[in-house]
N, C-alpha and C positions, 0 to 999 in steps of 0.2 A: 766281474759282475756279482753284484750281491744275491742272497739266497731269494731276496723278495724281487727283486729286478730277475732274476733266471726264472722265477714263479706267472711273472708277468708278461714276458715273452715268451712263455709254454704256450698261457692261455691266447695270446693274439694268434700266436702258429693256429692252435685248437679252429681257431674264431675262422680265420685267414682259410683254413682246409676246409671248412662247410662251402665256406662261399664258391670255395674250387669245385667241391662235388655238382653244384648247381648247373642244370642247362635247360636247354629248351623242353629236356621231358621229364626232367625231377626239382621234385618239392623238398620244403623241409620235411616233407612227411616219408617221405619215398628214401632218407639216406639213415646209414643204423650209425651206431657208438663206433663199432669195430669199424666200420670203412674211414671213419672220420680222424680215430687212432693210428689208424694203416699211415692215411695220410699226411696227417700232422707229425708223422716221426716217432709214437711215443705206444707206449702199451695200453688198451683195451683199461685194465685198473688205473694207471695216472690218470685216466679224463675223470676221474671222480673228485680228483684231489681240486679239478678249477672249476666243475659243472655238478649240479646234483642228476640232474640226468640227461635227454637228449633233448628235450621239452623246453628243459632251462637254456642250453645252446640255441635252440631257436628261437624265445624270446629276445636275447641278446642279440641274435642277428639283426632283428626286426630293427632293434636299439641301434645298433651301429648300420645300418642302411638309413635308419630315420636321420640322423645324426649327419651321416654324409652326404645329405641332401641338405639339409641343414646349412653346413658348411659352402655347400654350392652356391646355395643362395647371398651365402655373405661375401663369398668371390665375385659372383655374378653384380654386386653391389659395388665392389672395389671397382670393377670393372667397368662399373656405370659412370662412375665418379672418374674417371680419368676421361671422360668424354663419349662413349656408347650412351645409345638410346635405349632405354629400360627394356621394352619387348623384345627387341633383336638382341639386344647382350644375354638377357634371361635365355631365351630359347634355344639361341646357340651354344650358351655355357649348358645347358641341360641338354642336347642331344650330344656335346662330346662327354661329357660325364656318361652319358648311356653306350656310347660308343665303347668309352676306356673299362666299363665298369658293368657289362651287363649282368651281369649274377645279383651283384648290390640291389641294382631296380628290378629284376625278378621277385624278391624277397617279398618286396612291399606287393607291387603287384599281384602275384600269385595267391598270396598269404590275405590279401584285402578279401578276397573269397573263397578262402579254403575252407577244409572242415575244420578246422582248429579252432574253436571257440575264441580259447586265448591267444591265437598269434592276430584272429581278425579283431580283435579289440587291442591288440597293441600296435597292427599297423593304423587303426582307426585311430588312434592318439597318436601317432607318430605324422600323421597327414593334417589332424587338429593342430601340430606344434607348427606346420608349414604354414597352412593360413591365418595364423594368430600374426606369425610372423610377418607374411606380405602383408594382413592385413595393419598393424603398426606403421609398416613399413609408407602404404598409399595413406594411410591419415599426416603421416608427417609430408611425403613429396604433395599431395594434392588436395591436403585441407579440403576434405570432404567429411562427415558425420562418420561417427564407426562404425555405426548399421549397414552404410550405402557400403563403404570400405569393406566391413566382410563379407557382403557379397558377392562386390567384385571381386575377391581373394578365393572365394570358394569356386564361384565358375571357373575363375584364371588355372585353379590348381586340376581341376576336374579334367577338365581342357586336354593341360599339359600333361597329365597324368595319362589318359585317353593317346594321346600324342606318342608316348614315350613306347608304351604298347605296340602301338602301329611299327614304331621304327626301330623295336628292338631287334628283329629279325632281318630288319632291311640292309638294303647295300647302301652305300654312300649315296648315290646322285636321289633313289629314292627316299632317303634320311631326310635331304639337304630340300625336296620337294615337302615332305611332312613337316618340315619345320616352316616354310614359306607357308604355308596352311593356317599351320596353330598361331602362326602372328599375326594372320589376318582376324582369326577368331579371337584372340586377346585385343584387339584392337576393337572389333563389335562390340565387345564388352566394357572397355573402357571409355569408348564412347556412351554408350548405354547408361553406365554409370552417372557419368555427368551430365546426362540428361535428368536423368532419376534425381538425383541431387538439386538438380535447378526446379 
C-alpha cells in the first residue's frame, strides 16, 4: 500500500470511528479529538495530519451522510428500473438503509437543528442536493413543469425525512408499519401534484 493510499485509509478509519461514537444520545457536538483517536486506532496528534480540527471532522460527516443518501437514491433508481414501483422501492430502499446505517441518518438529522451554525447549513445543502436530485429526476419520469416537480421533491423529502426519524428507534414490524404511512403520504402528494400541474 502506498504512502497516500495508507493516508487515505487512516482518514476513512478517522471518518468510520465518529459515525461509531454516534447514538441515540450523542451529537457531533457531545464526542472529543481523543475518543475519536482512541477509536480509530491512531494518537490524539495524527488526527491533525487528515483534520484541522474536530469541526472539520463533522462537516465531512455531514458530507459523507449526504453523499450516502445520495447514493441510495441511485440504487433505489436501479431498482426501479428492473421493475419496482417508485414509492414502494424508494421507501423501502430508505428504511433499510436506516435500519443498516443508523448513525449515518442521525448526522443529518440531528445536525439539521443543532447548534452548529455550520453543520446546519451543510446538512441544509446536503438535503437541497436530495431534492435537486428527485426533483430532475420526476421532470424526466413524469414531464411535469420544474416548478410543480420541486415541489413535489421537497414535500416527498420532508416526508421521508420526518419518516426516517420516526423509525430510527423503532423495531421492525413498527418500521415496516411507518414506511406503509410515508407511501401513502407520497402518494397524496403525487397525486396533488398532477393535479396542480393540470
Amino acid at each position: 500500500m502506498s504512502r497516500q493510499e495508507q493516508k487515505q485509509k487512516t482518514r476513512q478509519n478517522i471518518i468510520n470511528a465518529a459515525f461509531a461514537l454516534l447514538d441515540e444520545n450523542r451529537s457531533l457536538s457531545a464526542i472529543s479529538l481523543r475518543e475519536v483517536a482512541r477509536e480509530a486506532g491512531i494518537a490524539p496528534t495524527s488526527f491533525y495530519r487528515h483534520f484541522k480540527d474536530i469541526d472539520e471532522l463533522g462537516l465531512t460527516l455531514v458530507d459523507e451522510a449526504g453523499l450516502a443518501l445520495r447514493q441510495l437514491m441511485r440504487q433505489a433508481r436501479r431498482r426501479i428500473a428492473t421493475g419496482g414501483g417508485v414509492i414502494n422501492t424508494s421507501v423501502d430502499t430508505f428504511m433499510e438503509f436506516i435500519g443498516a446505517n443508523k448513525n449515518v441518518f442521525r448526522v443529518l438529522l440531528r445536525e439539521h437543528t443543532g447548534t452548529s451554525a455550520a453543520y446546519r447549513l451543510a446538512v441544509f445543502r446536503e438535503i437541497q442536493h436530495f431534492i435537486d436530485e428527485l426533483t430532475d429526476y420526476i421532470v424526466e419520469q413524469q414531464s411535469i413543469p420544474r416548478q410543480v416537480a420541486h415541489l413535489q421533491a421537497e414535500a416527498m423529502v420532508k416526508l421521508v425525512f420526518s419518516a426516517g426519524a420516526d423509525a430510527l428507534e423503532a423495531d421492525k414490524e413498527t418500521r415496516n408499519s411507518i414506511a406503509e404511512r410515508v407511501k401513502s403520504h407520497l402518494r397524496f402528494v403525487q397525486a396533488g401534484a398532477q393535479v396542480m400541474e393540470r
